[in-house]
C-alpha positions as CSV (number, residue, x, y, z in Angstrom):
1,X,162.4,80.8,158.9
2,X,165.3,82.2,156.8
3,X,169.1,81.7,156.9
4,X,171.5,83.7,155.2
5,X,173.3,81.3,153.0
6,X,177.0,82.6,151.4
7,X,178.0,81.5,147.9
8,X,181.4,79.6,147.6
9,X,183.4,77.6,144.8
10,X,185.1,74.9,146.5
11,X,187.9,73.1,144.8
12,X,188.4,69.6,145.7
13,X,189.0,66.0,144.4
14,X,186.7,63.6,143.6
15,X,187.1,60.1,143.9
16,X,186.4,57.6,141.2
17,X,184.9,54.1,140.6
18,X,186.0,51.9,137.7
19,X,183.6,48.3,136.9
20,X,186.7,47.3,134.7
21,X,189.9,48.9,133.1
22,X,189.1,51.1,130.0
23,X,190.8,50.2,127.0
24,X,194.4,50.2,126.5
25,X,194.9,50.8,130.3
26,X,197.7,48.8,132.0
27,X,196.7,49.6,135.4
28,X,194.4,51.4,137.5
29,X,197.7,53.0,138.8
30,X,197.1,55.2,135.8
31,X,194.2,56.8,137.5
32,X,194.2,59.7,140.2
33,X,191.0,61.7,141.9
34,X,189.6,64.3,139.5
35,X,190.5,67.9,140.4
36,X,186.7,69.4,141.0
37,X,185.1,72.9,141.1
38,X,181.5,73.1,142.9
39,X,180.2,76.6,143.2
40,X,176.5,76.3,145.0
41,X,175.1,78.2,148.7
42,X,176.2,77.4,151.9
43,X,173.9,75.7,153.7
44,X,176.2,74.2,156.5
45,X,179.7,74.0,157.3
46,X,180.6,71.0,160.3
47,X,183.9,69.9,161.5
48,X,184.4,67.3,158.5
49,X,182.5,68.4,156.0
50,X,181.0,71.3,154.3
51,X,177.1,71.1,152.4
52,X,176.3,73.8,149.7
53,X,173.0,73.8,147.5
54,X,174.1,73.5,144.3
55,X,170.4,75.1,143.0
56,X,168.3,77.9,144.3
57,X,164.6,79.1,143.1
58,X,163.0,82.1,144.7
59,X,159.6,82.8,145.0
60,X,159.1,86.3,145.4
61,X,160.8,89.3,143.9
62,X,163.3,89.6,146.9
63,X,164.9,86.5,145.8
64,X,164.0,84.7,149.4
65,X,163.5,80.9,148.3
66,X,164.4,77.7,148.8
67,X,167.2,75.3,148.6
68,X,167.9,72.0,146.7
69,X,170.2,69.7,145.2
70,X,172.9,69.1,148.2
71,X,176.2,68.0,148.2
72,X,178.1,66.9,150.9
73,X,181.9,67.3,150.7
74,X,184.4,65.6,153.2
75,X,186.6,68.8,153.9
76,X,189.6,65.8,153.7
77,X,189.2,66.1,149.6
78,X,189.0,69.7,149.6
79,X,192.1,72.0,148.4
80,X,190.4,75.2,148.7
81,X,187.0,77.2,150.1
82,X,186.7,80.7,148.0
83,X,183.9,83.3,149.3
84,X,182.4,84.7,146.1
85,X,180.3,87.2,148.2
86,X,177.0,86.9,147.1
87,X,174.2,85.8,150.0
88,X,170.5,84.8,149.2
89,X,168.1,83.9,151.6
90,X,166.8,80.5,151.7
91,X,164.1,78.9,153.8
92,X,165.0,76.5,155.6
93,X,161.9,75.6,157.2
94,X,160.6,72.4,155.6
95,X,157.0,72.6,157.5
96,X,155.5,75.7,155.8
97,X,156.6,78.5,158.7
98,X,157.8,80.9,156.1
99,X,155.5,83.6,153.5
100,X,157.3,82.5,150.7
101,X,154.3,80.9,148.9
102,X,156.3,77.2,148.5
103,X,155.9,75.7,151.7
């Protein structure tokens, strides 16, 4: 089975972990989220999160393929969700339904 899956860049920021102070740092006061850009395929979009695929292969020349490499991101850290308007067509049936040659 195939899904239509849009391609976005979603601006967000990311948290960050510290084992220890780096050098010369007073405080980790001095630290904020890092702004982030993810561009990848929309795979699904729920009420507190959004999931794109940040890598696509295709197996035939109509560029229907697969899916891999998720993130999830809590739509809490995200500033802004841009359409970029391209669409490929991804399996997204894991149990070998589709003619793609991967399953």
């Amino acid at each position: 089975m195939y899904k239509e899956c849009p391609i976005v860049r979603i601006t967000w920021f990311d948290a960050q972990a510290m084992t220890e102070l780096p050098r010369g740092s007073a405080s980790a006061l001095d630290y904020h989220p890092i702004r982030t850009e993810s561009v990848g395929f929309v795979v699904d979009e729920h009420d507190d999160c959004w999931i794109i695929a940040q890598s696509s292969y295709h197996a035939n020349k109509h560029f229907d393929g697969h899916i891999r490499d998720l993130i999830i991101i809590p739509k809490g850290m995200i500033v802004a969700v841009t359409k970029l308007g391209w669409v490929v067509n991804v399996c997204v049936d894991s149990v070998g339904g589709c003619d793609c040659g991967n399953c």
